[in-house]
N, C-alpha and C positions, 0 to 999 in steps of 0.2 A: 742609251747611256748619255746622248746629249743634255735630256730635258736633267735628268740628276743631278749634272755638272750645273746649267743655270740655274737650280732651283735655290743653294744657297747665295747666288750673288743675289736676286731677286730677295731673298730675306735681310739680307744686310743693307740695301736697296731700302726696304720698307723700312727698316729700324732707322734709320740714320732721316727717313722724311719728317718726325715730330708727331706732335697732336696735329689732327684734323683744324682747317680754319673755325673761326666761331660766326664766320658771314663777315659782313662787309662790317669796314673802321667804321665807329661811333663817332660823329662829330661830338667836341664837347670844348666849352671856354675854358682858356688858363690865362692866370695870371700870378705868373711866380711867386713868392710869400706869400699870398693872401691863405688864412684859414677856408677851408673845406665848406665846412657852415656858410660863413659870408661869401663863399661863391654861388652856393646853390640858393642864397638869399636874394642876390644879386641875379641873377637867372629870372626867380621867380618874379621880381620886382620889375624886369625888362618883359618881361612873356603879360602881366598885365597890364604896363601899356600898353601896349603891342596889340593886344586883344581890344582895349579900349581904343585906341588910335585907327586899328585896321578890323572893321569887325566882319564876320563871319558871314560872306554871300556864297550861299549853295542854291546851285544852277544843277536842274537834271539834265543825263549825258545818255543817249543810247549806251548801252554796251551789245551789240546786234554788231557779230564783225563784218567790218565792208574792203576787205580787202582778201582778194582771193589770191590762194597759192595752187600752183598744180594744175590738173583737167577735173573739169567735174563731166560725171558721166548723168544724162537724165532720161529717164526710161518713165513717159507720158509726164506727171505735174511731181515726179518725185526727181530730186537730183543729189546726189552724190559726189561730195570731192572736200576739200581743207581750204579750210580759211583760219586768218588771224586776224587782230587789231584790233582798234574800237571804232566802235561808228560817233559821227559828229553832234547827232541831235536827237530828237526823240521822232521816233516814228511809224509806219507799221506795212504789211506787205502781206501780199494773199497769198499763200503757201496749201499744201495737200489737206488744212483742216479749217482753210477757209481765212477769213481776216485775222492774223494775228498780229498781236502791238511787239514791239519790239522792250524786251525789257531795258530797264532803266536804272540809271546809280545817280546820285547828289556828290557834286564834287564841290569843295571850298576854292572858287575863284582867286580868294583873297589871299588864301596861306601862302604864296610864295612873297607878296608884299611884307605879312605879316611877318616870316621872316627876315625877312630882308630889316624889319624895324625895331627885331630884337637886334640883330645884328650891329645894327648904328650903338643904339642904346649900350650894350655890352663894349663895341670900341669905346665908346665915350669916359667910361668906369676902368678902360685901361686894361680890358681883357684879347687877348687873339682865340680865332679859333682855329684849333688842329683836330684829327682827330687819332683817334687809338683802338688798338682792338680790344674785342669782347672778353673779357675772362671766363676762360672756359675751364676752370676748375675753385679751387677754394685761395679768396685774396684778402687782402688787409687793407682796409681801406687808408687813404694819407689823411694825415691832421691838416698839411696845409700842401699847396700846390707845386711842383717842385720847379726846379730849375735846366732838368733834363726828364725828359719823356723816356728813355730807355729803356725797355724790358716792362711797361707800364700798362696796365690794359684799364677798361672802365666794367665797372661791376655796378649791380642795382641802378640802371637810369643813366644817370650822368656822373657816379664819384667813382676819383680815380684812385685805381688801386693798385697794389702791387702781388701779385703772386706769390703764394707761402708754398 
């Protein structure tokens, strides 16, 4: 008789929680009055300097994790147990089938500068950046950027939209 009893507070419990999140806030610039258009102009115009100013060093990284969690159990050249994390560099290590290399990712050194040099660029033009969440159903995009963020999410990319 108990579970009966909880089972509609747990329903009205779930109704009252909303949509599901749509993942994590989308950073994006605003800049009150300005049209839509000339902000995403403005975007693109700061992302190719940026590109040109900071450009693109990809350095290979192990992904081979070197950080163990747990016990590992090893019965003769085999061993057993969990690990996480990435490894620092590229490398390789004799394992139950002999020499094997550690595989390997290319990661952009530069993209967090490059950031950073969109980011001057867009303060400079008079923009902040906040962010907003995802539109997770059907929105209307704004003609021009508003003066409150409220109830605002971002659809397709970077335009902010509002919720229909």
């Amino acid at each position: 008789m108990r579970r009966i009893a909880t089972l509609p507070a747990l329903l009205a419990l779930a109704a009252c929680a909303g949509a599901p999140a749509a993942g994590p806030p989308v950073p994006v610039y605003l800049k009150p009055s300005v049209s839509a258009r000339q902000a995403l102009e403005d975007v693109a115009i700061c992302r190719e300097e940026a590109r040109r100013a900071v450009p693109r060093r990809s350095v290979p990284v192990s992904v081979q994790p070197t950080i163990s969690v747990g016990v590992s159990r090893c019965s003769g050249r085999v061993c057993v147990g969990a690990s996480q994390g990435l490894g620092g560099g590229i490398g390789a290590r004799v394992g139950p089938l002999g020499y094997e290399r550690f595989p390997t990712a290319r990661v952009d050194r530069n993209a967090p500068l490059r950031g950073e040099a969109i980011g001057a660029c867009m303060g400079a033009k008079g923009y902040g950046l906040t962010t907003l969440p995802r539109c997770t159903g059907p929105a209307r995009a704004l003609q021009s950027h508003p003066f409150d963020t409220t109830g605002l999410c971002v659809a397709r990319g970077e335009v902010i939209a509002e919720p229909v």
